[in-house]
C-alpha positions in Angstrom: -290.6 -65.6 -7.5 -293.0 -68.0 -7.5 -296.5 -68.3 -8.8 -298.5 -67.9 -4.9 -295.4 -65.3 -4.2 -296.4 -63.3 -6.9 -299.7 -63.8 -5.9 -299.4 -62.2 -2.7 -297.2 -59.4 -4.1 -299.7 -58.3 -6.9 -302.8 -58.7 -3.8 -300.5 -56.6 -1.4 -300.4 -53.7 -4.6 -304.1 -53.5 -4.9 -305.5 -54.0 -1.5 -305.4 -50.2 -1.0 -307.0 -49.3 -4.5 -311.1 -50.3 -3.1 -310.9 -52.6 -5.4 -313.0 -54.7 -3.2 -315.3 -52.3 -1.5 -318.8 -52.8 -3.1 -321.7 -50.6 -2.3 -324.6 -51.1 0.4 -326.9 -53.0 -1.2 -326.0 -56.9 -2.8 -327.8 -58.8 -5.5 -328.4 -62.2 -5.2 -326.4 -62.5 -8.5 -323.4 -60.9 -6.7 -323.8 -63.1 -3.4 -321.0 -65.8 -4.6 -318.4 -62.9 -4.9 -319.6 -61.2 -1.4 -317.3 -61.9 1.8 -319.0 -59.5 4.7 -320.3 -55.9 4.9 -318.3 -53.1 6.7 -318.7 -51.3 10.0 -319.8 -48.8 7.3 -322.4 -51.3 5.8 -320.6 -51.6 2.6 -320.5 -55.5 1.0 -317.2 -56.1 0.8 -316.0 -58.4 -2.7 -313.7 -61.5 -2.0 -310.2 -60.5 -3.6 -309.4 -64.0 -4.3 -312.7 -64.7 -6.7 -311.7 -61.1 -8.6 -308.1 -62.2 -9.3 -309.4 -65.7 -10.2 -312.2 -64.1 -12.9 -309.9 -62.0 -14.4 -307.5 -64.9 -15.1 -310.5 -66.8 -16.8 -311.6 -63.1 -18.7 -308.4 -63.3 -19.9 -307.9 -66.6 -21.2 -311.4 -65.6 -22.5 -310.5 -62.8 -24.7 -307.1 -63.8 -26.1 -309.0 -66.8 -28.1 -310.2 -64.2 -29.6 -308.5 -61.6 -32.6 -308.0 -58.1 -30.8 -309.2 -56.2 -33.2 -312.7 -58.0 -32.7 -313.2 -57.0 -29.1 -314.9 -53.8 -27.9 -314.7 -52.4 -25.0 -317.4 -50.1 -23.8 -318.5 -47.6 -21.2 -320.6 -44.9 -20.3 -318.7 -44.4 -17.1 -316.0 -41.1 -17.1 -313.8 -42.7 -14.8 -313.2 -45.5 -17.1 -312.4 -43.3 -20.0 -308.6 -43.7 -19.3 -308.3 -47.4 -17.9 -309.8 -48.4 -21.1 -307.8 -45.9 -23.8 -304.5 -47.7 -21.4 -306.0 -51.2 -22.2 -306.7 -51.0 -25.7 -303.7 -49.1 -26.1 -301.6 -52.2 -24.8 -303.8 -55.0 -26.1 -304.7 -53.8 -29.7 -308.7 -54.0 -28.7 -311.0 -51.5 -29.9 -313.0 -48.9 -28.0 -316.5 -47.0 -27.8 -316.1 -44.9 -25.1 -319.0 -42.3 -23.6 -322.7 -43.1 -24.7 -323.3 -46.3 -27.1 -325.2 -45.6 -29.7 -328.1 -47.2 -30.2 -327.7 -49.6 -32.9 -323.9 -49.8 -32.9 -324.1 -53.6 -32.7 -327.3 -54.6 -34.8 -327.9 -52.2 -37.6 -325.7 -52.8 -40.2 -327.0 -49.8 -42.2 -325.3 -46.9 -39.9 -321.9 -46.0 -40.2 -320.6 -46.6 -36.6 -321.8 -49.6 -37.2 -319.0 -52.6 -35.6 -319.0 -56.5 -35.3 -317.3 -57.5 -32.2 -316.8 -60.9 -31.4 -316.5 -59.7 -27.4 -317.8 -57.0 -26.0 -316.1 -55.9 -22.9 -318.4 -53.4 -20.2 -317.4 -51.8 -17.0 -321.0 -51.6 -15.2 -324.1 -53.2 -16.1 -326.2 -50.6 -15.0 -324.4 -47.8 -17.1 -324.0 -49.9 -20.3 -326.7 -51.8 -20.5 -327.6 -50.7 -24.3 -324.1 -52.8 -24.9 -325.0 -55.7 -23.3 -328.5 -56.1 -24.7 -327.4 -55.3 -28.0 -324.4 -57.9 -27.8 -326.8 -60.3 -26.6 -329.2 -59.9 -29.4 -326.0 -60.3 -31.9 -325.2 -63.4 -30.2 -321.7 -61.6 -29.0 -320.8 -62.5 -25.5 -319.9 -60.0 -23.0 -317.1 -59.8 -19.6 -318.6 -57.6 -17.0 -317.0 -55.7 -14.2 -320.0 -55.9 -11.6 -320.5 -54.2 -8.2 -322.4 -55.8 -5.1 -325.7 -54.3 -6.4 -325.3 -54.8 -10.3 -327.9 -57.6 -12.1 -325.6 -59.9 -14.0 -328.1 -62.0 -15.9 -326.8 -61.0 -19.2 -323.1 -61.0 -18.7 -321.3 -64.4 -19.5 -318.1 -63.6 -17.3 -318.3 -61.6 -14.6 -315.6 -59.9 -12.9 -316.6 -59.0 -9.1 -314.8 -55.1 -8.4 -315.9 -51.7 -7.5 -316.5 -50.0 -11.2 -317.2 -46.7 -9.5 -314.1 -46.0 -8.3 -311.2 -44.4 -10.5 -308.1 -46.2 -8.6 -310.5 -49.4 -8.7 -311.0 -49.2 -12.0 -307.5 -48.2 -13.3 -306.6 -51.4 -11.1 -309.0 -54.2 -12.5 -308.7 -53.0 -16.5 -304.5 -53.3 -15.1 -304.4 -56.4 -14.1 -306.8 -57.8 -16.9 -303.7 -56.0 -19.4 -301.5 -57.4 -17.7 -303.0 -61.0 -17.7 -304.2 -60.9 -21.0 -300.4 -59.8 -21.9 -298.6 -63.3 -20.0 -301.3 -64.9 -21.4 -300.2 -64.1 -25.2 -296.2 -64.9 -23.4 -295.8 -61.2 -24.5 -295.4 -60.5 -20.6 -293.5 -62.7 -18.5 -295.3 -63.3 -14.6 -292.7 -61.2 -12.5 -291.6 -58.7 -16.1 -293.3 -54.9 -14.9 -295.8 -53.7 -17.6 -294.6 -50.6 -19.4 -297.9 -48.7 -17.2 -298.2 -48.7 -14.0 -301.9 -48.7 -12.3 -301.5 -44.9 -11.5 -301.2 -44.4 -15.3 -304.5 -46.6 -16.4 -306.3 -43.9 -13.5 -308.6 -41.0 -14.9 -307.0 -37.7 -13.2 -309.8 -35.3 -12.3 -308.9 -31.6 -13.1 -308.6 -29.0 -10.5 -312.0 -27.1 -10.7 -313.7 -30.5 -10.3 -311.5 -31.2 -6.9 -312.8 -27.8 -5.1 
């Protein structure tokens, strides 16, 4: 299979995971990733510019050791997507809420110094990102239509409210992350599928 085959194969896989549905409101930040709004008035995210940034985030992180990326969030629904991803790429994690200090005072004993620092919404971990900016660390972002991106460094347009959407993009950033290291060959499948990155939600929260 060829590289634009394989394109279209891995596009056709995600299309249905609202990986590109944003929410009503954009920022101007976000307009370069922004294609149209819905009938429903939601700004849709151009699905070509998210496949293209999380190529780049990839190259990104694997110049770096994987034990000196963190990846953070605040969100629930990006507990599992990120246990999958550090699971399968060796990176470390701080899930739930970041403590304050984590990244700049070297006196407390969760104390860490990434060299990355990997968020999935700039609203909801925005202690990370000012605190990684203050250190000097740089940070990937997954960002929605109406997120403020002025402190991430690489941003990677994608719903990061959605559970399928966000099982899909921390995924495919495993997956590229893993052909970029040649531990992964382009058409090999990855030992998870995107259905096992996904948060499940238990049956009393469903009724």
């Amino acid at each position: 299979m060829s590289q634009q085959e394989e394109g279209q194969d891995i596009k056709k896989k995600i299309l249905s995971t609202g990986i590109r549905v944003g929410t009503t409101v954009k920022t101007t930040f976000m307009l370069p990733f922004i294609t149209k709004a819905s009938p429903e008035g939601l700004y849709m995210i151009d699905l070509d510019k998210t496949l293209t940034r999380i190529k780049t985030a990839a190259k990104f992180t694997t110049r770096i050791d994987a034990d000196k990326i963190l990846v953070c969030s605040g969100r629930e629904y990006a507990i599992t997507p990120i246990e999958r991803f550090c699971e399968m790429t060796g990176t470390k994690m701080m899930l739930g809420r970041f403590m304050p200090g984590s990244l700049t005072n070297p006196s407390l004993p969760f104390y860490t110094e990434p060299k990355l620092v990997i968020i999935s919404d700039p609203q909801v971990d925005s202690q990370a990102i000012i605190e990684a900016t203050n250190a000097g660390v740089p940070v990937i972002g997954i960002s929605n239509t109406d997120n403020i991106t002025s402190m991430i460094d690489v941003v990677i347009p994608a719903n990061n409210r959605g559970r399928k959407s966000l099982a899909t993009v921390f995924w495919l950033l495993a997956r590229e992350i893993l052909i970029e290291k040649k531990q992964l060959g382009e058409n090999d499948p990855m030992k998870y599928e995107i259905d096992d990155f996904e948060t499940k939600i238990s049956e009393e929260e469903t009724e």
